[in-house]
Each structure stands twice: as C-alpha cells, then as structure tokens.
SEKOLVO-662631 format. One record per residue: x negated, y negated, z of N, C-alpha, C, CB in turn; residue in one letter; residue number from 0. Coordinates in pm, whole numbers, padded with zeros to 5 digits. Atoms other than C-alpha are relative to their C-alpha. Glycine has a CB too. Layout:
N
(rofi (X,Y,Z),(X,Y,Z),(X,Y,Z),(X,Y,Z),'a',NUM),
...
//
This chain:
153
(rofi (-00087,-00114,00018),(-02578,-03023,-00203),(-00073,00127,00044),(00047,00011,-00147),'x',0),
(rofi (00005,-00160,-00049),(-02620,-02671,-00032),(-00008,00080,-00136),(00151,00054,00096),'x',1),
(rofi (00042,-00108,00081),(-02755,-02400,-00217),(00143,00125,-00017),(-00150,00067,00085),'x',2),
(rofi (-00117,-00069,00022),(-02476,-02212,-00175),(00125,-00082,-00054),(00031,00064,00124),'x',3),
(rofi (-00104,00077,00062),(-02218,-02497,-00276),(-00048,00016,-00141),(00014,-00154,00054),'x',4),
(rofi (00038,-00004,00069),(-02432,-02485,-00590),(00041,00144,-00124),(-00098,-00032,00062),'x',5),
(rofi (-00037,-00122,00046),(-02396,-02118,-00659),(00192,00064,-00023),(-00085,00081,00109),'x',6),
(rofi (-00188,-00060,00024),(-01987,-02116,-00592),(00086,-00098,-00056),(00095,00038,00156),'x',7),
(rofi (-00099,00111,00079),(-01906,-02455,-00791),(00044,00092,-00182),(-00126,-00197,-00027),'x',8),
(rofi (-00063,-00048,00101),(-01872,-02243,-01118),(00128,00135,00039),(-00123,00043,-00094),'x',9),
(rofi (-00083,-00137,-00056),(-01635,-01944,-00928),(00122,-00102,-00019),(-00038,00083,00189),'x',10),
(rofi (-00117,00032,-00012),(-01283,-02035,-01049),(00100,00010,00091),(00030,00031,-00067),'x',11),
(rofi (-00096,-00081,-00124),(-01072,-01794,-00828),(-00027,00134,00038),(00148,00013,-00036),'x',12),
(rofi (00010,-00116,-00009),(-01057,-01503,-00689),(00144,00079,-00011),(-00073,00017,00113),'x',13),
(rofi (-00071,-00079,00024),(-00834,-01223,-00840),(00072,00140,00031),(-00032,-00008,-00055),'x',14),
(rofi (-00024,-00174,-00025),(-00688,-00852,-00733),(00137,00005,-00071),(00010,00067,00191),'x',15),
(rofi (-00071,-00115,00098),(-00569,-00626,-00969),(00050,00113,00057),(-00090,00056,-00099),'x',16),
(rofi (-00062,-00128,-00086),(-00361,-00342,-00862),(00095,00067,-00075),(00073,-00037,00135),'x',17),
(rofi (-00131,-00081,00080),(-00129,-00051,-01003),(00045,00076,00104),(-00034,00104,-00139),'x',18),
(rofi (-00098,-00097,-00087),(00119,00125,-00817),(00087,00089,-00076),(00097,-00080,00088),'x',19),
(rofi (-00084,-00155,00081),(00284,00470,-00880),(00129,00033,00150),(-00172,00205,-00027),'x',20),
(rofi (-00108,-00015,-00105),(00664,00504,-00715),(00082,00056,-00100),(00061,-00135,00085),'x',21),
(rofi (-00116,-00132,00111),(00890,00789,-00836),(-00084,00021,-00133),(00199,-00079,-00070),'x',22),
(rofi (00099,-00006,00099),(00596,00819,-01099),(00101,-00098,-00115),(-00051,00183,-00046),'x',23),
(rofi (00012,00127,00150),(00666,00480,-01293),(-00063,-00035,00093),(00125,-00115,-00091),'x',24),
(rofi (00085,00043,-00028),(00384,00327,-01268),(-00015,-00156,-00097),(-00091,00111,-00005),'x',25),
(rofi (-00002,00129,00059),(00346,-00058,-01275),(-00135,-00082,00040),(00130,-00075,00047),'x',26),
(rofi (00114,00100,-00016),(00042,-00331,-01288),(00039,-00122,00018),(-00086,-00007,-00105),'x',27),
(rofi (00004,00138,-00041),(00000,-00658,-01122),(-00107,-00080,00004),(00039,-00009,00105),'x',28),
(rofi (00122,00049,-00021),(-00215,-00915,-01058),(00025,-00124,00130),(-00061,-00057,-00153),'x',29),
(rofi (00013,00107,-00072),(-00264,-01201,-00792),(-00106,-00082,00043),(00042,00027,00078),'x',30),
(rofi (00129,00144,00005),(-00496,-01527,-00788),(-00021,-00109,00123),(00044,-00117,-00135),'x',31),
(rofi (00038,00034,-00070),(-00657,-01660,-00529),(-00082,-00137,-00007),(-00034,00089,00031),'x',32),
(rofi (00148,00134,-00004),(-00910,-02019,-00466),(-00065,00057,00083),(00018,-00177,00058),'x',33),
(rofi (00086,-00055,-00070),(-01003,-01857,-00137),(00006,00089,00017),(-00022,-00029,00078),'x',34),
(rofi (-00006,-00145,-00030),(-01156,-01527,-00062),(00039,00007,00079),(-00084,00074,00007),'x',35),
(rofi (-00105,-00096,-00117),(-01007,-01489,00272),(00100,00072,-00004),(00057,-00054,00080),'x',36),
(rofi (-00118,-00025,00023),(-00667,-01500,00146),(00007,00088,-00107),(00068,-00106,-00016),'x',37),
(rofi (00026,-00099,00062),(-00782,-01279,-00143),(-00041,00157,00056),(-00082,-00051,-00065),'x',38),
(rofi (00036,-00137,-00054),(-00911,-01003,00062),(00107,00039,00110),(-00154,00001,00065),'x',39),
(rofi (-00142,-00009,-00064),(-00620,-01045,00297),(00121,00098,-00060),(00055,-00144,-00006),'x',40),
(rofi (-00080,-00079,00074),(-00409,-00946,00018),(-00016,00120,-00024),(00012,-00038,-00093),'x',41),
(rofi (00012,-00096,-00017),(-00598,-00715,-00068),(-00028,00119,00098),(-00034,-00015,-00049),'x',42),
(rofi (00002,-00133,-00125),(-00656,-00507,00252),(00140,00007,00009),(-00080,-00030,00175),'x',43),
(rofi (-00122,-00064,-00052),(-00298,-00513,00301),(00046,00121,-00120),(00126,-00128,00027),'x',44),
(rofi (-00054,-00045,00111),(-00251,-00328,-00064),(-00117,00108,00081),(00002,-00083,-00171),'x',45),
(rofi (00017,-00141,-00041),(-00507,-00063,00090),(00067,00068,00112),(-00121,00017,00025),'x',46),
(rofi (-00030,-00036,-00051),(-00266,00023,00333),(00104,00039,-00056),(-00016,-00042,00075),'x',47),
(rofi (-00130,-00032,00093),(00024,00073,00114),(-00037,00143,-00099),(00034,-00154,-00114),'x',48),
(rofi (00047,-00126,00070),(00042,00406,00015),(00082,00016,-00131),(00018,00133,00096),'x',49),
(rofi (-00054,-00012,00100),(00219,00370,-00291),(-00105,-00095,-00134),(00153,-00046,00038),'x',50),
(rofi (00065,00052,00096),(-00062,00195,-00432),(-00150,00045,-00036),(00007,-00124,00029),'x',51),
(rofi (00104,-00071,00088),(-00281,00359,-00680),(-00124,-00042,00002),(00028,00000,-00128),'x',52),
(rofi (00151,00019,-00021),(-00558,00170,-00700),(-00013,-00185,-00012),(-00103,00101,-00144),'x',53),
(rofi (00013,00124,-00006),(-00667,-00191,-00632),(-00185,-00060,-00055),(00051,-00027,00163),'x',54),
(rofi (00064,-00010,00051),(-00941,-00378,-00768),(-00016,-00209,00073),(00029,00087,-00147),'x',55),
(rofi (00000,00121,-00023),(-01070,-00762,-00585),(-00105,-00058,-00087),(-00012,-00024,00134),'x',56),
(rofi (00123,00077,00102),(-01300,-00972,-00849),(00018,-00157,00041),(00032,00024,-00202),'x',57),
(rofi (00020,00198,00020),(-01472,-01325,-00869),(00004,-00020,-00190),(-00230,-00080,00085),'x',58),
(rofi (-00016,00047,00109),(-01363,-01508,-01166),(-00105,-00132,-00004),(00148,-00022,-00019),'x',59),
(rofi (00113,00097,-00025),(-01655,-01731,-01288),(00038,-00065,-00127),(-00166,00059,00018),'x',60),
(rofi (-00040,00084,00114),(-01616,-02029,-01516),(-00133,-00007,-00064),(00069,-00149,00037),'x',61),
(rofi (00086,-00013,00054),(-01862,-02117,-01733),(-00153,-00101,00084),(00060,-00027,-00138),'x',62),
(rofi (00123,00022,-00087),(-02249,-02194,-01617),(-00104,-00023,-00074),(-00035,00106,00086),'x',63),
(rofi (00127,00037,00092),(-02547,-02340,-01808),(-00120,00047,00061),(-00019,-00156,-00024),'x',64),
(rofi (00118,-00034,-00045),(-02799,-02213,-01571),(-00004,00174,-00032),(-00013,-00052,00162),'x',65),
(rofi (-00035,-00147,00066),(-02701,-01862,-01694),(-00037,00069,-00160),(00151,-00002,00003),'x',66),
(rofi (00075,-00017,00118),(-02790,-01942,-02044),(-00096,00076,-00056),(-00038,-00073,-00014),'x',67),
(rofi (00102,-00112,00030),(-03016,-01665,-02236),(00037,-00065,-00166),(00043,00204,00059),'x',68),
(rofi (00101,00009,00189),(-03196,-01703,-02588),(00119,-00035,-00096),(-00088,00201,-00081),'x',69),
(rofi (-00043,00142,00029),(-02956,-01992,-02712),(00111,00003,00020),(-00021,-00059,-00119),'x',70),
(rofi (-00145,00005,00021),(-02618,-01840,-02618),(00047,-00051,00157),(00069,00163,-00057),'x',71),
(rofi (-00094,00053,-00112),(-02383,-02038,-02366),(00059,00149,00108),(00152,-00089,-00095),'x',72),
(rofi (-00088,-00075,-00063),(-02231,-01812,-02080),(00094,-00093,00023),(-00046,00069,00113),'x',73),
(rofi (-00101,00064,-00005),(-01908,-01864,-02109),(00081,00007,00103),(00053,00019,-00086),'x',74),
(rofi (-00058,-00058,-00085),(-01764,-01705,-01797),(00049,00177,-00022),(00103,-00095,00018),'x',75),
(rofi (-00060,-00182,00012),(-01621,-01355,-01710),(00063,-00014,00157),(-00164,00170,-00020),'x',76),
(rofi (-00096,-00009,-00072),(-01543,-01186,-01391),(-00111,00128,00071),(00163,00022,-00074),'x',77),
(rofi (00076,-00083,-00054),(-01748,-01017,-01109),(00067,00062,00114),(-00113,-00059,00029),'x',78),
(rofi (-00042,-00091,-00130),(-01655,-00711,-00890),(-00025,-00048,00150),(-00079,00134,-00008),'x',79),
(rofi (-00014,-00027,-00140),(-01614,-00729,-00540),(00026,00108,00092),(00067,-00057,00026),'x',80),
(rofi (-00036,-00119,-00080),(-01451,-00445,-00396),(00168,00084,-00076),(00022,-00073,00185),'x',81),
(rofi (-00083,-00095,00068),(-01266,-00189,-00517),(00079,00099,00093),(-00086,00078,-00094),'x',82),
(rofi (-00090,-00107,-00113),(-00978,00097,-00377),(00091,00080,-00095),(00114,-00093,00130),'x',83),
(rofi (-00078,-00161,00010),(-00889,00454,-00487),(00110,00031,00089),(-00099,00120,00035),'x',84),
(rofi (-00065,-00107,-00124),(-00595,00611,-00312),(-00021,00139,00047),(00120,00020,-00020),'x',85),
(rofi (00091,-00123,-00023),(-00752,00904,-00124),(00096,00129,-00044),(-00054,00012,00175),'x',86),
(rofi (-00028,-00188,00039),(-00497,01153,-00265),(-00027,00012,-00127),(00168,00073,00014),'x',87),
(rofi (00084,-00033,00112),(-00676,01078,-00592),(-00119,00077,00025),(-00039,-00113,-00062),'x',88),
(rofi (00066,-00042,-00019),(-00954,01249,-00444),(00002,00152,00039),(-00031,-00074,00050),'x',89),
(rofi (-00015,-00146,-00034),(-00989,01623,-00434),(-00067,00078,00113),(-00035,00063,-00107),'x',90),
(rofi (00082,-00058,-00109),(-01094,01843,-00156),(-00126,00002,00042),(00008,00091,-00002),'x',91),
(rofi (00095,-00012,00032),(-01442,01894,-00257),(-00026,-00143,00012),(-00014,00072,-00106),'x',92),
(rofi (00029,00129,-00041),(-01450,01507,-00245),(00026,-00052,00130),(00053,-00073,-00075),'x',93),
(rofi (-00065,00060,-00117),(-01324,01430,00116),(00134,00006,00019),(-00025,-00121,00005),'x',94),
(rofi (-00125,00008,00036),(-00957,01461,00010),(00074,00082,00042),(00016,-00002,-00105),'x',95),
(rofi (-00053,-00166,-00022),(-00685,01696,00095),(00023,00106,-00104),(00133,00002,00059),'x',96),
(rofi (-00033,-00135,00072),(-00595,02028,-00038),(00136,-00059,-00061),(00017,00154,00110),'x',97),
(rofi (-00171,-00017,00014),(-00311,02052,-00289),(00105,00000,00061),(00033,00079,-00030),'x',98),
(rofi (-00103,-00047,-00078),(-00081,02211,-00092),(00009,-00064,00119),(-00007,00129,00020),'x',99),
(rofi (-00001,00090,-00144),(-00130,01960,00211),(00071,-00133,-00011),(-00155,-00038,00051),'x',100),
(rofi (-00045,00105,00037),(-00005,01627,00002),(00145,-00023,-00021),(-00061,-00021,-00093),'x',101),
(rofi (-00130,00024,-00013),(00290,01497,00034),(00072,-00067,-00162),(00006,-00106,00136),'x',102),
(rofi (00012,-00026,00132),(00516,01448,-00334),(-00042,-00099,-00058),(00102,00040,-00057),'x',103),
(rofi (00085,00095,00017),(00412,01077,-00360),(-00171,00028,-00005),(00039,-00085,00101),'x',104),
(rofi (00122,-00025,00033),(00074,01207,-00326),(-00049,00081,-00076),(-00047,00016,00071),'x',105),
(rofi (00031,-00050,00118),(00118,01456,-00569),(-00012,-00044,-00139),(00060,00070,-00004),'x',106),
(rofi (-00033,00087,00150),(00204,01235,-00843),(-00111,-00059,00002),(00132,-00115,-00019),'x',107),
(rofi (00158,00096,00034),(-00106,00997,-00776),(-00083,00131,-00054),(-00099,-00091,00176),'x',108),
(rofi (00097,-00091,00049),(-00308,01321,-00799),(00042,00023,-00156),(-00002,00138,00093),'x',109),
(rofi (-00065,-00056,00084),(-00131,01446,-01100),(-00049,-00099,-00134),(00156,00009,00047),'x',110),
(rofi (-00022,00096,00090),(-00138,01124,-01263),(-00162,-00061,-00042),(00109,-00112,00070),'x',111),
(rofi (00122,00051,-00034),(-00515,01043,-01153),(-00085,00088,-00134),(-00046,00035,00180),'x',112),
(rofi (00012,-00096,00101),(-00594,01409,-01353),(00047,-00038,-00144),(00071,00112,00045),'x',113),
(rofi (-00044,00020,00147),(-00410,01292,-01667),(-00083,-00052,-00110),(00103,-00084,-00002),'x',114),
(rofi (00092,00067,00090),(-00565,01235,-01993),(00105,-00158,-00077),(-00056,00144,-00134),'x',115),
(rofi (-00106,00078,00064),(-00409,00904,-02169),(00026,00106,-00082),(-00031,-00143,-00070),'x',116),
(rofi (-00103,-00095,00088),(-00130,01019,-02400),(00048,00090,00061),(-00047,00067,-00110),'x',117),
(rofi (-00056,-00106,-00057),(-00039,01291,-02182),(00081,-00040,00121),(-00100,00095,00031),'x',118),
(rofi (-00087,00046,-00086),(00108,01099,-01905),(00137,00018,00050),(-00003,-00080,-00023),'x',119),
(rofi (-00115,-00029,00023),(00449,01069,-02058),(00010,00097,00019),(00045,-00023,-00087),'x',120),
(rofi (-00042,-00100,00035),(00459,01405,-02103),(-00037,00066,00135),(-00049,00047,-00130),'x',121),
(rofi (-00030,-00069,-00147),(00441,01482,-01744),(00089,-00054,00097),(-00117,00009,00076),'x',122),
(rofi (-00079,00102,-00046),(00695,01242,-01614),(-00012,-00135,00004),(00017,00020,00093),'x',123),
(rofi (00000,00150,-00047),(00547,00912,-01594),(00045,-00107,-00124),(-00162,-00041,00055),'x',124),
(rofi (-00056,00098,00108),(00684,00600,-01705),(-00016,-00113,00019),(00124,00002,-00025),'x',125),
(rofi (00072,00071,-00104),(00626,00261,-01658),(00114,-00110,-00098),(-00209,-00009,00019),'x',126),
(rofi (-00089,00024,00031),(00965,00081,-01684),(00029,-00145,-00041),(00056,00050,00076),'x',127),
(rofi (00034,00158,00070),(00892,-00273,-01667),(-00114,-00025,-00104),(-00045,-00102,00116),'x',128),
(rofi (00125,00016,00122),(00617,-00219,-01953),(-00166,-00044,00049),(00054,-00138,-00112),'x',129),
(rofi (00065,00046,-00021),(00336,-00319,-01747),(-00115,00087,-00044),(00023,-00043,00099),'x',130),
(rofi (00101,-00129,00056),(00128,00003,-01791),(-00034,00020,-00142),(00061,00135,00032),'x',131),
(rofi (-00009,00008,00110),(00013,-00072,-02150),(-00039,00172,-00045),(-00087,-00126,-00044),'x',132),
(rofi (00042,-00147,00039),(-00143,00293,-02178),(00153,00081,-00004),(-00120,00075,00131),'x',133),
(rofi (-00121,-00057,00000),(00207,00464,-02107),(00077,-00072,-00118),(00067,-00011,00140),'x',134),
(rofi (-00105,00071,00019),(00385,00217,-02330),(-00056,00002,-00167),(00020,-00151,00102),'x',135),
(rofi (00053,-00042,00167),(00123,00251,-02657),(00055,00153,-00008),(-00207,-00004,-00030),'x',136),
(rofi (-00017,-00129,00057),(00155,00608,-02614),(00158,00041,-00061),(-00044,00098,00116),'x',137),
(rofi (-00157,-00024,00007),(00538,00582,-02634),(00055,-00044,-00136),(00080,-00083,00117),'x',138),
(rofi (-00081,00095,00145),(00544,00328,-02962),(-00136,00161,-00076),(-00060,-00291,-00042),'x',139),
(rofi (00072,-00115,00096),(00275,00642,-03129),(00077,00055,-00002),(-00113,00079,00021),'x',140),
(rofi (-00090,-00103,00024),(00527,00924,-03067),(00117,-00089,-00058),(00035,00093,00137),'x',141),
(rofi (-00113,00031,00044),(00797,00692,-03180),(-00080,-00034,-00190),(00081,-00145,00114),'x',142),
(rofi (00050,00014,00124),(00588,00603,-03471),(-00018,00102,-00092),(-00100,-00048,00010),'x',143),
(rofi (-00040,-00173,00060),(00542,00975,-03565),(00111,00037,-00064),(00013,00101,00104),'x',144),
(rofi (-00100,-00057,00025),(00866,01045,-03570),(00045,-00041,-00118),(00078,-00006,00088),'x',145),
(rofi (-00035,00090,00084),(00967,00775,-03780),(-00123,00046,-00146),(-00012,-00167,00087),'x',146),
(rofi (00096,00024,00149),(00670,00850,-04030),(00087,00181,-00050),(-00264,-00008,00031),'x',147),
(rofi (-00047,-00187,00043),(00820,01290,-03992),(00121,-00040,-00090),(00070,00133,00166),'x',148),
(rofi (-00131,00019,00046),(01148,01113,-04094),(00007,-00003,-00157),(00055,-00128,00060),'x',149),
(rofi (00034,00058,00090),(01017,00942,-04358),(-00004,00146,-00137),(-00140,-00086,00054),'x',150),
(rofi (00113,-00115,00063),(00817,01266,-04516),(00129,00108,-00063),(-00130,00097,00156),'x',151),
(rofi (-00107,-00095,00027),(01179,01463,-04529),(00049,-00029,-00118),(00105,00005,00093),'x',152),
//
C-alpha cells in the first residue's frame, strides 16, 4: 500500500458549506462529495455566483488510531481546505470597492457581513426556509420577550 493510500483511507468525504444572501434572506447549504475533483468543481462554480456569501470546502475524516494522544481515541472531525468570501464583503481599505460603487445585492452582503448577530433582523434580513439558525434564534428571543412583557402586565 502507497503512503498516500494510507494517509486518505480514513478521509470519509469531502464537504462544501455555503450561505447565500438573495433579496437579503439568507439561506445555508451543504453538499458531499467521495471525490475532491467533483468537490472543488462544485465549489469553484459557487465562487462565481455572486449571490453567494461565502463558501467553505473541508475534508471529513473518520476515525484514526494512528492519531491517538495520551489514551484518548481520535474520533474524527473535519479539515479545511479552501475557503471563499464574497469580495463585496471586503472594504476598500481591503482590496474591495467603495460603498457607493456596489451594486444593491452587494450592498446587502456588505451590510449583512457588518452585522452583529441579533441585529440582522432588524435590518431586513430573513432567512425564510429557517436554514440560517442565527436569524431564526434571534427571532424565537424577541418572540420570547414579548411573550414574557405579556406575561409581566
């Protein structure tokens, strides 16, 4: 066996993660791969898509005994590969354009990029199929509030 067959018999699949922002709802996906070609395939085509926020390609690793440290099993996880910002997340001073140069899809990534969680909602975004768990906690808190203000009357 090859040294390298050795090193890629525990690699399950390969994964890319990705969120996209359209009319500011913003949704998360995922897609699973065996081979990287067809994984990075995917993903280069998602860096051409300008509606997509940010992408993310990882190796998924199963578990590995030669990995073992001071008596605990590695159980698996999940190692980076390559990653992708959309450049109108990036501000001038970074390589990026000027405000006033972005088009309104690219204002919203910016807009949205700037946001603190919890504040999201409260600038338009929404994330309609629920995928965006950050938009979707913040939404059951203010509903939870209310319900506790109700309560308090």
């Amino acid at each position: 066996m090859k040294l390298l067959d050795i090193l890629l018999e525990n690699t399950i699949e390969y994964r890319v993660k990705f969120t996209t922002i359209i009319d500011r709802d913003v949704s998360q996906g995922s897609a699973s791969y065996k081979n990287l070609d067809d994984a990075k395939k995917f993903f280069d085509g998602l860096k051409r898509d300008p509606e997509v926020y940010r992408a993310e390609l990882e190796k998924v690793l199963g578990t590995d005994s030669s990995r073992d440290m001071a008596g605990a099993s590695f159980m698996g996880g999940t190692e980076g590969i390559e990653r992708y910002s959309n450049p109108a997340t990036k501000g001038k001073d970074q390589g990026g354009k000027d405000i006033k140069d972005l088009t309104p899809a690219e204002f919203d990534m910016r807009l949205f990029a700037n946001s603190r969680l919890g504040t999201m909602g409260k600038r338009g975004f929404t994330s309609k199929d629920g995928t965006y768990k950050y938009l979707e906690e913040a939404k059951l808190k203010k509903q939870a509030a209310v319900e506790f203000m109700k309560t308090k009357q």
